[in-house]
C-alpha positions as CSV (number, residue, x, y, z in Angstrom):
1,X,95.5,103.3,62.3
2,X,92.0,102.4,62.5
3,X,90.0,101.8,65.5
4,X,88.0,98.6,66.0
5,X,84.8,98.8,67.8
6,X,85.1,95.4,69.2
7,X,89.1,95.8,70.1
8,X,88.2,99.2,71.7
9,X,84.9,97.5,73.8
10,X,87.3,94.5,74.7
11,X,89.7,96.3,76.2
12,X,87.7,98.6,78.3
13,X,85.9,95.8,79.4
14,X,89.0,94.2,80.7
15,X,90.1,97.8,82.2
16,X,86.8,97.8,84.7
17,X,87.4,94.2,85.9
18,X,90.9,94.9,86.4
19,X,89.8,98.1,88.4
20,X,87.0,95.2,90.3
21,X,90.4,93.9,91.5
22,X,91.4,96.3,93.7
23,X,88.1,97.0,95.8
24,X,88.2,93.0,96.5
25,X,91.9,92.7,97.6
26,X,90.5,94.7,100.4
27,X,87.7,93.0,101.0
28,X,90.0,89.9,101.1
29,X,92.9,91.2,102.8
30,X,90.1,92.9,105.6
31,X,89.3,89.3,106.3
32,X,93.1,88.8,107.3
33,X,93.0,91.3,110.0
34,X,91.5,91.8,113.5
35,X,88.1,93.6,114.3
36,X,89.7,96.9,115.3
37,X,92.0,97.2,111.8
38,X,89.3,96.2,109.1
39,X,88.9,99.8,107.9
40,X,92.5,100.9,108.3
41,X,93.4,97.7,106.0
42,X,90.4,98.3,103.6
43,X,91.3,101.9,103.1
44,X,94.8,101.2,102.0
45,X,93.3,99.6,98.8
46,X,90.9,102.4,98.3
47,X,93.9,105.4,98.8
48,X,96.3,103.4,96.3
49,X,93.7,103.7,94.2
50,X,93.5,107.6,94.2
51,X,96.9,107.9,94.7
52,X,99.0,105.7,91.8
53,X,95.4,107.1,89.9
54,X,96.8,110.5,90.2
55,X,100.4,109.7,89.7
56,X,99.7,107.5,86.6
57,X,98.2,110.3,85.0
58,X,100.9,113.2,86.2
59,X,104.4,110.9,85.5
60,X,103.3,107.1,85.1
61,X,102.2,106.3,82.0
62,X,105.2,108.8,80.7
63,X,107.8,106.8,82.4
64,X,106.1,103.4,81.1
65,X,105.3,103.6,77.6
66,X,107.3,106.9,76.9
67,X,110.3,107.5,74.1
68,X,112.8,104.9,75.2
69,X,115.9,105.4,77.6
70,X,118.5,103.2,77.2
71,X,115.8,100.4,77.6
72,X,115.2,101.4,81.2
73,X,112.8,103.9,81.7
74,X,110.6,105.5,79.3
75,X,110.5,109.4,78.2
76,X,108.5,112.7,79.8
77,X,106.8,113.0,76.5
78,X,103.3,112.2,77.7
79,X,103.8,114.0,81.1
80,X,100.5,115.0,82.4
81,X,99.0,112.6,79.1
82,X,100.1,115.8,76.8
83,X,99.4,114.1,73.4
84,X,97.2,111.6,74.8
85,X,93.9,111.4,73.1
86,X,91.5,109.3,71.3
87,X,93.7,108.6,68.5
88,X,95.4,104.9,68.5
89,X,99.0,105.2,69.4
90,X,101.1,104.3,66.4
91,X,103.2,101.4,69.0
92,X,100.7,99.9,71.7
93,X,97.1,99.0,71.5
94,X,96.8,100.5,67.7
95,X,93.2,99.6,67.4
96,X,91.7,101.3,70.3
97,X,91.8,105.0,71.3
98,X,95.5,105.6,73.1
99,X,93.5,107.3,76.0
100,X,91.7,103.7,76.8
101,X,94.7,101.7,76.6
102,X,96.1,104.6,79.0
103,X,93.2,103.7,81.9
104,X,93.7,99.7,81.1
105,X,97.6,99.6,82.4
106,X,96.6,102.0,85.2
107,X,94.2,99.4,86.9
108,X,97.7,97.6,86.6
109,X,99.7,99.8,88.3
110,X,97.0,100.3,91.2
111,X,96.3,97.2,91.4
112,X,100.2,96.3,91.7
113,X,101.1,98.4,94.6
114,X,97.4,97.5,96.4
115,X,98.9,93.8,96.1
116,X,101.9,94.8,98.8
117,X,99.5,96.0,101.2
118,X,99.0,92.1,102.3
119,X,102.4,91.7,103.4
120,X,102.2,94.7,105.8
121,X,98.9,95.0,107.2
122,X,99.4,95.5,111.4
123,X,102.5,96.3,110.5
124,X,102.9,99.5,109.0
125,X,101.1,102.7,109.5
126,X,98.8,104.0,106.8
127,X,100.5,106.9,106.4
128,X,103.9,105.1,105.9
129,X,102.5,102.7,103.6
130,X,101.0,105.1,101.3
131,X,104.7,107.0,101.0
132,X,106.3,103.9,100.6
133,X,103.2,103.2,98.0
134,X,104.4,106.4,96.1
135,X,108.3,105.7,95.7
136,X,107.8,101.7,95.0
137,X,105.5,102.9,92.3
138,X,108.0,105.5,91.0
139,X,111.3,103.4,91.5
140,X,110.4,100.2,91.0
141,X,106.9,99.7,89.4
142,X,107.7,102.3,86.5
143,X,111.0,100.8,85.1
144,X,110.0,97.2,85.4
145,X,107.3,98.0,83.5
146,X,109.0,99.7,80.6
147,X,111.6,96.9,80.8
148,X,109.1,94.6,80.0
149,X,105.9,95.9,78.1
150,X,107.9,99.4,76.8
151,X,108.8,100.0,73.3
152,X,112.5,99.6,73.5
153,X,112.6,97.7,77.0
154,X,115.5,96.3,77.4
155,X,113.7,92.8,78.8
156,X,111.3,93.0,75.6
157,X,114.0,93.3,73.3
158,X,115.4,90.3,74.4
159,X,112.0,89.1,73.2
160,X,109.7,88.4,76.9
161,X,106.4,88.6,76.3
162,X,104.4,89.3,79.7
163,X,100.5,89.4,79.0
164,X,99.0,88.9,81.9
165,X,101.6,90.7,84.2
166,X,103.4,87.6,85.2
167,X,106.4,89.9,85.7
168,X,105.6,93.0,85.5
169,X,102.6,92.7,88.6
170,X,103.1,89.2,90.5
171,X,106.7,89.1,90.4
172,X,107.9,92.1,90.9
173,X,105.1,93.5,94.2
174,X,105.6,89.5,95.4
175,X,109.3,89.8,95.9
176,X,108.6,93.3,97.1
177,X,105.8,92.1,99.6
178,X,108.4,89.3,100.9
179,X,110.9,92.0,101.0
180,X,108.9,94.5,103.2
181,X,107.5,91.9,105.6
182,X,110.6,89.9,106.5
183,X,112.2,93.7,107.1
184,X,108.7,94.8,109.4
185,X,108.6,91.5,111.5
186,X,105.5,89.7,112.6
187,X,102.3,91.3,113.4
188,X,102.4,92.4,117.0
189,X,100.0,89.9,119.7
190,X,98.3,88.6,116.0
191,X,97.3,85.5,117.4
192,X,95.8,86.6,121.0
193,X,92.5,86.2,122.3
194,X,91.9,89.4,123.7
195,X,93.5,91.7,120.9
196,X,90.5,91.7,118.9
């Protein structure tokens, strides 16, 4: 496969204002908070970002796009991205360099688990969040992604088609986000004067 200049510019474009994203859901979701946990809420953008970074690379992109499992998760074959380079990949993105299609579906995952973090603001501890953060994006970010937008998915052989992450990122961190803050409760003395 060839690679096209304006395919590969496009797409790397759209990789850096998907990455944008993130860095303004904590600006927005600092505005939702009180005074004294701006920078606890803005930093749990900022550490998803380093941490699913890091994880995408290691196991997430592997477990996304990898060889096909049964149509549920995807292979270890690009652990670590062995065999990821600047060669198109002969089944996604094949006229831009694998390694740039790589960095565009990891501003998705980031910016997937940064979208829960609104549900649970005053609620959870940062710590807590960021090791829920890791085993959402492992148990349920991974799969539903390879369900969908994998080569042998088992929800794209039944023919969805998910471009803008309908599914894959509003869906699936919404229900989540619900899910987490119905179990955590309301924020504690939210609504009070003096708890600024």
């Amino acid at each position: 496969m060839a690679i096209n200049g304006a395919d590969t510019a496009w797409i790397l474009v759209s990789a850096a204002m998907v990455m944008l994203m993130t860095p303004a859901l904590a600006l927005f979701y600092g505005g939702m908070v009180r005074r004294k946990n701006l920078l606890s809420t803005m930093m749990m953008s900022v550490a998803i970002i380093a941490v699913i970074g890091v994880l995408w690379i290691f196991f997430g992109y592997s477990l996304a796009f990898g060889s096909d499992h049964g149509g549920v998760i995807g292979g270890l074959n690009f652990l670590g991205l062995n065999g990821v380079g600047q060669d198109p990949s002969m089944v996604y993105a094949t006229t831009v360099p694998q390694f740039a299609f790589v960095m565009y579906q990891a501003m998705f995952a980031i910016i997937t688990v940064a979208l829960i973090t609104g549900a649970v603001v005053e609620r959870m501890k940062f710590s807590a969040l960021l090791i829920f953060g890791v085993f959402w994006f492992a148990l349920v970010y991974l799969p539903v992604a390879h369900w969908v937008w994998g080569s042998g998915g088992w929800l794209a052989k039944l023919g969805m088609l998910d471009f803008a992450g309908g599914t894959v990122v509003h869906i699936s961190a919404g229900v989540s986000a619900l899910s987490l803050a119905s179990i955590l409760g309301p924020r504690q003395g939210y609504a009070q004067k003096d708890s600024m």
